[in-house]
C-alpha positions as CSV (number, residue, x, y, z in Angstrom):
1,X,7.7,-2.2,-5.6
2,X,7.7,-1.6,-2.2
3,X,9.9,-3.0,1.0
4,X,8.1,-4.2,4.2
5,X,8.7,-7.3,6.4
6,X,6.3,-10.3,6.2
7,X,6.0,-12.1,9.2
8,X,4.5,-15.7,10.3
9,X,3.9,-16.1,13.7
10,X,3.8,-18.7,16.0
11,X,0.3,-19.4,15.5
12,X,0.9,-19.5,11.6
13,X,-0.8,-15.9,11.0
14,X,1.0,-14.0,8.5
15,X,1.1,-10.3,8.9
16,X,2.8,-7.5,7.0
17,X,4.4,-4.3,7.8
18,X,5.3,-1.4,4.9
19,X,8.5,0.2,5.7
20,X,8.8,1.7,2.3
21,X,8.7,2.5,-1.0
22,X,11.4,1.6,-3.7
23,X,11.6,5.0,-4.5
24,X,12.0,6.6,-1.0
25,X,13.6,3.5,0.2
26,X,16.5,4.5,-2.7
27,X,16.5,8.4,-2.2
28,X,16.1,8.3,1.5
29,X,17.1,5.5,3.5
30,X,20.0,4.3,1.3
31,X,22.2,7.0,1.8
32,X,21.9,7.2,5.2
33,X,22.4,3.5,5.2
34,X,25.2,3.9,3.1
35,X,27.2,6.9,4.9
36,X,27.0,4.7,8.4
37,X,27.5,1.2,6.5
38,X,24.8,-0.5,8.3
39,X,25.3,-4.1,6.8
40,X,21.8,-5.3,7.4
41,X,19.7,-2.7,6.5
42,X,21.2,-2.6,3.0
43,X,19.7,-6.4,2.6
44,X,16.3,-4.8,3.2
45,X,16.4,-3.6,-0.6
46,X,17.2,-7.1,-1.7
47,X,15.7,-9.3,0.6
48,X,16.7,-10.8,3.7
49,X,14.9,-14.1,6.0
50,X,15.9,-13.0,9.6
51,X,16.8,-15.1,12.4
52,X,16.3,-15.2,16.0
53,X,20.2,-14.5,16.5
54,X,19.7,-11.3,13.7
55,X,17.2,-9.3,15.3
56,X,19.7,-8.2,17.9
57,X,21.8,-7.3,15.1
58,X,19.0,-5.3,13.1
59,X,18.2,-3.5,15.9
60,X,21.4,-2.2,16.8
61,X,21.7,-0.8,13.2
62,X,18.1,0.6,13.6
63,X,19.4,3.1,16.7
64,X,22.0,3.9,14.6
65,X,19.5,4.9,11.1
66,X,17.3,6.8,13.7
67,X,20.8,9.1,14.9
68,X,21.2,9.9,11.3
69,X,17.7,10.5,10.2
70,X,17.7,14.0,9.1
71,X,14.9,16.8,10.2
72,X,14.6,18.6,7.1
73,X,14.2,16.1,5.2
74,X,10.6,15.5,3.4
75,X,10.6,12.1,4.5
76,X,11.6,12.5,8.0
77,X,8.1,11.9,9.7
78,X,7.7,9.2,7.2
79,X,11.2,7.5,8.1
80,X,10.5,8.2,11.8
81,X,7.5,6.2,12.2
82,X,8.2,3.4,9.8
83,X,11.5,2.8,11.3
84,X,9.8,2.7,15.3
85,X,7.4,0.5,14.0
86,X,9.6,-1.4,12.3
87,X,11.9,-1.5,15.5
88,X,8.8,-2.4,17.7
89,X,7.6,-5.5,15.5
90,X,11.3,-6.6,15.6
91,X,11.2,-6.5,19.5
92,X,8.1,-8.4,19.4
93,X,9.6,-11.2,17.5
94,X,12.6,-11.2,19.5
95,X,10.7,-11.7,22.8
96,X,7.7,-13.9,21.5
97,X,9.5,-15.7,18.8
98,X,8.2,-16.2,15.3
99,X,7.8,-19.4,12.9
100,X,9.1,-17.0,9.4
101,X,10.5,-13.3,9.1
102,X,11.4,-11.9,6.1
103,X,12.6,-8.3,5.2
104,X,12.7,-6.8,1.4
């Protein structure tokens, strides 16, 4: 299984967006997730439809991740890039708007 956010735009085009693996999303992200309590990104393993009013939200916890996000890690370039791009789409649907969004 994998975790990624599916997105329908406002012209009805669906998109999708890996973030991560089950695996590394469980060894990697989780415990950073879980050492700074970040609320929202622990609904990314579950599933979670985002609204306009959450992105702010997501985002926020997002900065946070990226603070915590260890060098020496073997995931970090991995983590690093999947989390900017995950920020960036986010923006992107913030500013343009979005007809469905759904992380998990």
């Amino acid at each position: 299984m994998s975790i990624g956010l599916l997105l329908t735009d406002l012209n009805e085009t669906t998109s999708f967006l890996p973030i991560a693996t089950e695996a590394v999303f469980t060894h990697a992200w989780l415990p950073i997730i879980n050492q700074a309590n970040l609320e929202w990104m622990r609904l990314f393993q579950t599933g979670l439809a985002v609204e306009q009013a959450d992105i702010g939200y997501i985002l926020a916890e997002i900065d946070i991740f990226k603070c915590l996000l260890n060098p020496e890690s073997q995931y970090y370039s991995l983590m690093r890039q999947r989390i900017a791009l995950l920020a960036l789409q986010l923006l992107r649907c913030r500013d343009a708007g979005f007809t469905q969004l759904y992380i998990g």
